[in-house]
N, C-alpha and C positions, 0 to 999 in steps of 0.2 A: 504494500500500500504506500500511497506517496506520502512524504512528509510537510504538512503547511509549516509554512516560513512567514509570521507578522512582523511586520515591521511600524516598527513607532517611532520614529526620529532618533535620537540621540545624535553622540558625537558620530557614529557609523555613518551618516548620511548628510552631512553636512559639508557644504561647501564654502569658499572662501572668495570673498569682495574684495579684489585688489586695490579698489577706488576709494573702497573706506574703511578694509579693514576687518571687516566685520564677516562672521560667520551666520549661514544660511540654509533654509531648505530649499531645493527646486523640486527632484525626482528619488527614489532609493536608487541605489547604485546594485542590491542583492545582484542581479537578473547578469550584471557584467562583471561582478565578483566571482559567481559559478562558474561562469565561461572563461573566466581568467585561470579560472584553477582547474579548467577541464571537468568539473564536476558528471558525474556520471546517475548520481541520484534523482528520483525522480520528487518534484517540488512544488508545489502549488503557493504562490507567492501574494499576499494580499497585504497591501498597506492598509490597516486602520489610522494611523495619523502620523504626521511629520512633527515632533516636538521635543522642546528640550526636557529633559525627565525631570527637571527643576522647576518647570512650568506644567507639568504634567499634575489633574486634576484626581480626586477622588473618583466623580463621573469620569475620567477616561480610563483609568485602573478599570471600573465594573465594566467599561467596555471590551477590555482585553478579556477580560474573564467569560462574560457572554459570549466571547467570540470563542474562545477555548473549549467553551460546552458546546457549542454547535455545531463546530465544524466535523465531519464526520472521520479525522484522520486521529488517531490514534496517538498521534509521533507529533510535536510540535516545536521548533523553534523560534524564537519571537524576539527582534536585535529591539533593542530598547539603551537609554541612556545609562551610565553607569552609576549615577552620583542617586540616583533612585531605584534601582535595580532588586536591590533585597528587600526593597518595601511592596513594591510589585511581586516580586518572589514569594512572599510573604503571605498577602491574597490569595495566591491562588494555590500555593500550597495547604491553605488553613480550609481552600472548598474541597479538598480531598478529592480529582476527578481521574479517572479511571485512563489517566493518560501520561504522555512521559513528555514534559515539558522542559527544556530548556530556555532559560532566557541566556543573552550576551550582548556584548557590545562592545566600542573600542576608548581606549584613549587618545587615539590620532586618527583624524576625519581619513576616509577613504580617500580622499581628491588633494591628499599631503603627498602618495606617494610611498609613505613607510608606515601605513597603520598597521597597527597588531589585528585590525578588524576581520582581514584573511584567513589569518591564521586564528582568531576567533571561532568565526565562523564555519571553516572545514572541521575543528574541534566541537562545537556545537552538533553537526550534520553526524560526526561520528557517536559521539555522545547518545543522543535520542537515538540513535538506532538497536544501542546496546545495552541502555539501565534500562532498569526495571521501571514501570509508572510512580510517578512524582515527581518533584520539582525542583530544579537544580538550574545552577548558574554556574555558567560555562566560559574561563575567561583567562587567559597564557595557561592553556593546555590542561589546565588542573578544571576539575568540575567539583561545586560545592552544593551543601544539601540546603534547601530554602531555610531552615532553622537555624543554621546552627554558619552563619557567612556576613561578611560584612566589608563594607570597602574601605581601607586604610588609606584615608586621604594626605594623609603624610607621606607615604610610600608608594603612594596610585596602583594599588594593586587589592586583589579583592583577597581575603586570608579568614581563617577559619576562627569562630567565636572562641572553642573549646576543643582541644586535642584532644 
């Protein structure tokens, strides 16, 4: 069965204003990150929204999660911003759904050139295909369980609550 791929903005999909400066949404980039990496999996790819996870609402959170009941794939990864990511994780691991969710995301916009968001994401894509159902976040190679993970913003990495 194929695997949905949500996408919600974050830094993964952001682009860069040379003129001001400033960092942007236009389109996701997923569709040419797969093709970049020869991906061979089969993907159903649906943006629910382009935003930064900083600005990302309680209503868009229950949107994600509505969407994760619905969809009829089994296997889910969902790139979302990093700096809100385990609160997201959070949700939808607390709905207990009978499916294997991964969320990810980058700390370097895809359209830099050297995001980690690649190598994210091919780690996500392996991820869901292999754990068991539940919720996990998926982020430099290591995957973490929605309880028990947190982003170390001093260190920009995301690391485990409790060994």
């Amino acid at each position: 069965m194929a695997i949905r791929i949500f996408v919600t903005g974050g830094t993964f999909d952001k682009e860069y204003n040379m003129l001001n400066g400033t960092l942007y949404f236009r389109d996701t980039h997923i569709q040419e990150i797969l093709e970049l990496g020869r991906s061979l999996v089969d993907v159903r790819i649906s943006t629910l929204m382009m935003v930064d996870s900083l600005e990302m609402t309680d209503m868009d959170r229950q949107n994600i999660l509505m969407n994760c009941q619905a969809c009829p794939e089994d296997g889910i990864v969902i790139t979302h911003g990093t700096d809100t990511m385990a609160q997201t994780a959070r949700l939808l691991g607390e709905a207990n759904l009978p499916k294997t969710i991964v969320l990810t995301g980058a700390m370097i916009p895809y359209k830099f050139g050297s995001s980690d968001g690649l190598f994210n994401l091919g780690s996500s894509l392996a991820f869901v295909q292999s754990l068991p159902h539940g919720v996990y976040i998926s982020m430099n190679g290591m995957k973490f369980s929605w309880d028990n993970v947190r982003k170390n913003k001093d260190k920009g990495v995301f690391e485990t609550l409790q060994p």
